[in-house]
C-alpha positions in Angstrom: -10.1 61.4 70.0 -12.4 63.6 71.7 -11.0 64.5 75.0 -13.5 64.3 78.4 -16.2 66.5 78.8 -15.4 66.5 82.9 -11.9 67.3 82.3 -12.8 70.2 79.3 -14.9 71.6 82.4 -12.6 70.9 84.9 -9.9 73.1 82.5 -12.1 75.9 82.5 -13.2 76.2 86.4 -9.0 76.0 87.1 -8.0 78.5 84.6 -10.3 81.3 85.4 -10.2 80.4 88.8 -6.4 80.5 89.0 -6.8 84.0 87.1 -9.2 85.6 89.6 -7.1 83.9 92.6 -3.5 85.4 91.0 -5.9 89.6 91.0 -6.9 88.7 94.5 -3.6 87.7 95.8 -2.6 90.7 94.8 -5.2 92.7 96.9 -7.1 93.5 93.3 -10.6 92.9 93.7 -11.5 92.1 90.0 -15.1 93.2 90.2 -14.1 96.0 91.3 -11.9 96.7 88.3 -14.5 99.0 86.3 -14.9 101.9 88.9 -11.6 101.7 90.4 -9.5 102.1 87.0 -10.5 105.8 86.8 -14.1 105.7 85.6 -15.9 106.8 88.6 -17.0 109.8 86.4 -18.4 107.5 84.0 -21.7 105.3 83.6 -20.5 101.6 84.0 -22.2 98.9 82.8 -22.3 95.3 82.9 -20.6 94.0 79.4 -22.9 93.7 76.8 -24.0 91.6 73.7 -23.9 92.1 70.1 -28.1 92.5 70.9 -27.3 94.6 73.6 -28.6 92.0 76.1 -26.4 92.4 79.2 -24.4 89.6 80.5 -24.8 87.7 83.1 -23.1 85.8 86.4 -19.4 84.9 86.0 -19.4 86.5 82.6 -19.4 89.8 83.8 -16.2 89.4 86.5 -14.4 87.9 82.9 -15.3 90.7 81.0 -15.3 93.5 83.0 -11.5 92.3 84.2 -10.6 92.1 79.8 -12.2 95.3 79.7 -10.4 96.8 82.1 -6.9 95.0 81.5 -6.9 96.2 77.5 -8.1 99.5 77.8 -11.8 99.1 75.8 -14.0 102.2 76.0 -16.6 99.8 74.6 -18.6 97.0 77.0 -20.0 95.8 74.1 -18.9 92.2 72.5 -19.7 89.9 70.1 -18.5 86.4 69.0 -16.1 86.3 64.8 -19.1 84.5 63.7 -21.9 87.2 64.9 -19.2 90.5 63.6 -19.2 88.3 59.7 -23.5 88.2 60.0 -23.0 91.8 60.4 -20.7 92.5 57.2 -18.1 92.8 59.7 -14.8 91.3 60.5 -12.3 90.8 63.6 -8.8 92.7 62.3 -6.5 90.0 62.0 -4.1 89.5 65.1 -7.0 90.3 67.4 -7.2 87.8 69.9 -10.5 86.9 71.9 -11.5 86.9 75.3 -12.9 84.1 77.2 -16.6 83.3 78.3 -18.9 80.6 79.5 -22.3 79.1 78.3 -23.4 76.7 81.2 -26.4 74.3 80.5 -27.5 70.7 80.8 -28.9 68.2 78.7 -30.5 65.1 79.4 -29.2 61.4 78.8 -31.1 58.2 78.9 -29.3 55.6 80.9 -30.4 51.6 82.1 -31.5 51.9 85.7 -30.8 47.8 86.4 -33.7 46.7 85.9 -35.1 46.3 82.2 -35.9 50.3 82.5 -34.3 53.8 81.5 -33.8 56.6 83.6 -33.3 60.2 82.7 -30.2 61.5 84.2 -29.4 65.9 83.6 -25.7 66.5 83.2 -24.3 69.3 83.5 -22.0 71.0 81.0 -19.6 73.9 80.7 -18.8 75.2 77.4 -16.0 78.2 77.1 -16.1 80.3 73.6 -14.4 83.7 72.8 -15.6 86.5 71.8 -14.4 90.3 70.6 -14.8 93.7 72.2 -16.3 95.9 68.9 -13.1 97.7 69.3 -10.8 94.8 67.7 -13.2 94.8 64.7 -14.2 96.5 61.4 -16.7 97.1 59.5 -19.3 97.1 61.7 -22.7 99.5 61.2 -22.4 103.0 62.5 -24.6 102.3 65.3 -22.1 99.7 66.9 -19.5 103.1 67.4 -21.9 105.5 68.1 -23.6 104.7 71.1 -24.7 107.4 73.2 -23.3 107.3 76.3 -26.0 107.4 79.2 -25.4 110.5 81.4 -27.9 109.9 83.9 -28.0 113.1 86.1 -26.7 112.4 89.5 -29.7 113.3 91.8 -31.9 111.2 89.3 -29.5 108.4 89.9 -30.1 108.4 93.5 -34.0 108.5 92.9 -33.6 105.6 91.0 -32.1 103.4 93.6 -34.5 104.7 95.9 -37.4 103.8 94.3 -35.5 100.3 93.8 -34.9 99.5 97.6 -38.6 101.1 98.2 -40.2 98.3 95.7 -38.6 95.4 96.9 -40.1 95.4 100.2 -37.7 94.8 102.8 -37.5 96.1 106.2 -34.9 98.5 106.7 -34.1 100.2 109.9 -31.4 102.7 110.9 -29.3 103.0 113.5 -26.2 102.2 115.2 -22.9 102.4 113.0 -22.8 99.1 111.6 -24.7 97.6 108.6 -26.0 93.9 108.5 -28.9 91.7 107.5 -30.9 89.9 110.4 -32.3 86.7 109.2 -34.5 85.6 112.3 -36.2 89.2 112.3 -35.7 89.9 108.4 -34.6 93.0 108.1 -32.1 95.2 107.6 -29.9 97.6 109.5 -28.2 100.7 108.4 -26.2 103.5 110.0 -28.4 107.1 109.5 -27.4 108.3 105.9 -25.5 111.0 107.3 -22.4 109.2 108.8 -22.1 107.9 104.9 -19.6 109.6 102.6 -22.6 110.4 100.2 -25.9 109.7 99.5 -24.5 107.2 96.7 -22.1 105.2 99.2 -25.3 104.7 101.6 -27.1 102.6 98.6 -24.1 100.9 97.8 -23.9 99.6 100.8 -27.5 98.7 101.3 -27.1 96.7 97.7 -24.5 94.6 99.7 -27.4 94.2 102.7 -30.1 93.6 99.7 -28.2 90.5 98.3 -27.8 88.3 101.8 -31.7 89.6 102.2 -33.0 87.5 98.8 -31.2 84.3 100.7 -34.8 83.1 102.7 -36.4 80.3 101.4 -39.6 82.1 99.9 -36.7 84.2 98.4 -34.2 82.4 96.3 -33.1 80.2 99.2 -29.5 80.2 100.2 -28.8 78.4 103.9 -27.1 80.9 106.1 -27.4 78.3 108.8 -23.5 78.4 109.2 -23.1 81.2 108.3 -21.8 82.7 112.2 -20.3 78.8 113.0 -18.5 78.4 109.5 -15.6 80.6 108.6 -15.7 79.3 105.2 -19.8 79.7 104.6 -19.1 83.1 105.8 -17.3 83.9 103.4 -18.4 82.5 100.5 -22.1 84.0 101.2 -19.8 87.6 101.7 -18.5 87.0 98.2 -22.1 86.1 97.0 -23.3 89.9 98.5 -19.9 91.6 97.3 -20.7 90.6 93.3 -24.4 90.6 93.7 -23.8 94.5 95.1 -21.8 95.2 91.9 -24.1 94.1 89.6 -26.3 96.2 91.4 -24.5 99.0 91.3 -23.5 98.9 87.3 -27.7 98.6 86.8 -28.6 101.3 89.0 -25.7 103.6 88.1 -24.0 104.0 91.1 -20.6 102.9 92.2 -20.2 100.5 94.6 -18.0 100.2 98.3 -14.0 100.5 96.6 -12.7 99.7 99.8 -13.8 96.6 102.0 -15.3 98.0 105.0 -13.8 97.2 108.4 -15.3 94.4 109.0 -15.2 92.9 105.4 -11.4 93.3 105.1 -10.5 90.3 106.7 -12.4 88.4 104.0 -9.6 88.3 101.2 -7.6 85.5 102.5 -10.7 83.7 103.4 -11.8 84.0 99.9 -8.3 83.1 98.6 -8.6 79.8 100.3 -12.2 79.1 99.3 -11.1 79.4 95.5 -8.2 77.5 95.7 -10.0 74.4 97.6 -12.8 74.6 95.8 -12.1 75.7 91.8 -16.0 76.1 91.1 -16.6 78.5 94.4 -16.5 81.8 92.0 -19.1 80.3 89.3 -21.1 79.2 92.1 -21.0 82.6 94.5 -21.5 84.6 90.7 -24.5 82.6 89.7 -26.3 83.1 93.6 -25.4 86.6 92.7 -27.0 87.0 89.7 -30.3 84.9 91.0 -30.6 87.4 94.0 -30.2 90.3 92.0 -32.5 89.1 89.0 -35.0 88.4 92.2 -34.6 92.1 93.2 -35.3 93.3 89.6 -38.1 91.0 89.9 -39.5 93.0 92.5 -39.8 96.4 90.7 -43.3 95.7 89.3 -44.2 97.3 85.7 -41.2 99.5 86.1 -38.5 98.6 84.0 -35.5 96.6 84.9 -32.9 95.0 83.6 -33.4 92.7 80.7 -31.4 89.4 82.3 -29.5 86.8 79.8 -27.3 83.8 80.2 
């Protein structure tokens, strides 16, 4: 007997939920896990596909956490059925880490009167799949990336040019950053009183994400967001992973340690993921719909190629 699709998908939302809640309670930020582990030297990335197509949303929090907690040099996956179409095969022993495909289909149901209606659902579907590190046989190619050394300088030009294109109204001043909704725009202490040039646009990526939440953006309500503890913090969460998917695209690394006035948000976010087991698929997905919206913005220049 097959068992319930709403309890498959209620299985998956507490499991990984109750994993990211276990890192956080012990003040481990698991987005964070990539450029805190020692890697700061090097060019991280959001985990990629067999095709090379990045991932996307809560996919990247799992991966970049199995990354991380196994020791893979390589951000590059693939599922045991994609490494055989290659010639390739997972060693045996080799276990798999989790990810999610999130859809929905459409069902025909009687509305009460003689008539059908058409009703989405919804669906959650978890599979595993293999850092190329637990498998053989795979074409050269696969090992012998090259590994992107963007030059520093040319890094910063490049997020630049980013913030530039999208647009937004930034102003400086003061020594705290924040995003104004009623005037739309954004404020940022002078670059100077910033560790680095770097740790300035990190911080502006966290300002970038709450400005995509207007309407003609991709329309999140901050309307309770200053009267709502738990809005606050759930559109903070929303900024903090759209900023390090941001980061990872734009080769910078982004704010290791909360700001003042972002510390206190840990316990808030503790007990907005355990009263609410979909909260981290839901802030990851506005994440990755504000930052696709920001690639968006960058004209012919190339971005980011975005996947599920």
């Amino acid at each position: 007997m097959s068992r319930n699709p709403e309890s498959t998908r209620a299985d998956i939302y507490n499991r990984i939920t109750d994993r990211i809640i276990e890192e956080l309670a012990e003040g481990v930020r698991p987005w964070m896990k990539p450029w805190s582990a020692g890697n700061t030297e090097g060019r991280i990335t959001r985990p990629l596909r067999h095709n090379g197509l990045p991932y996307s949303g809560i996919n990247v929090l799992l991966l970049w956490s199995e990354q991380m907690a196994r020791g893979f040099a390589s951000s590059m996956w693939m599922t045991f059925k994609q490494a055989l179409e290659l010639g390739a095969a997972v060693r045996k022993g080799e276990t798999g880490s989790t990810v999610v495909f999130a859809s929905r289909f459409t069902k025909s149901e009687a509305d009460g009167n003689g008539g059908a209606v058409d009703r989405e659902i919804p669906f959650l579907k978890a599979y595993s799949v293999f850092n190329i590190e637990q498998i053989d046989g795979l074409p050269d190619h696969y090992h012998d990336q090259p590994v992107a050394k963007t030059d520093p300088v040319e890094r910063i030009e490049v997020a630049e040019r980013f913030f530039r294109n999208t647009g937004a109204v930034i102003r400086h001043g003061g020594n705290q950053a924040f995003y104004a909704p009623r005037p739309d725009l954004i404020q940022m202490p002078p670059l100077q009183s910033f560790r680095d040039v770097a740790s300035y646009y990190a911080t502006l990526s966290h300002e970038a994400t709450h400005w995509t939440s207007p309407k003609d953006r991709v329309g999140r309500d901050l309307s309770r967001y200053g009267k709502d503890r738990s809005e606050r913090a759930r559109e903070e969460l929303i900024a903090e992973l759209g900023s390090c998917f941001l980061c990872a695209d734009l080769g910078i690394v982004p704010e290791l340690e909360p700001r003042a006035d972002h510390a206190a948000y840990l316990q808030s976010w503790l007990s907005v993921l355990a009263n609410d087991k979909r909260a981290i698929f839901q802030a990851a997905a506005h994440a990755q719909r504000a930052v696709a919206f920001l690639h968006g913005l960058q004209g012919n220049e190339a971005g980011i190629r975005q996947a599920a």
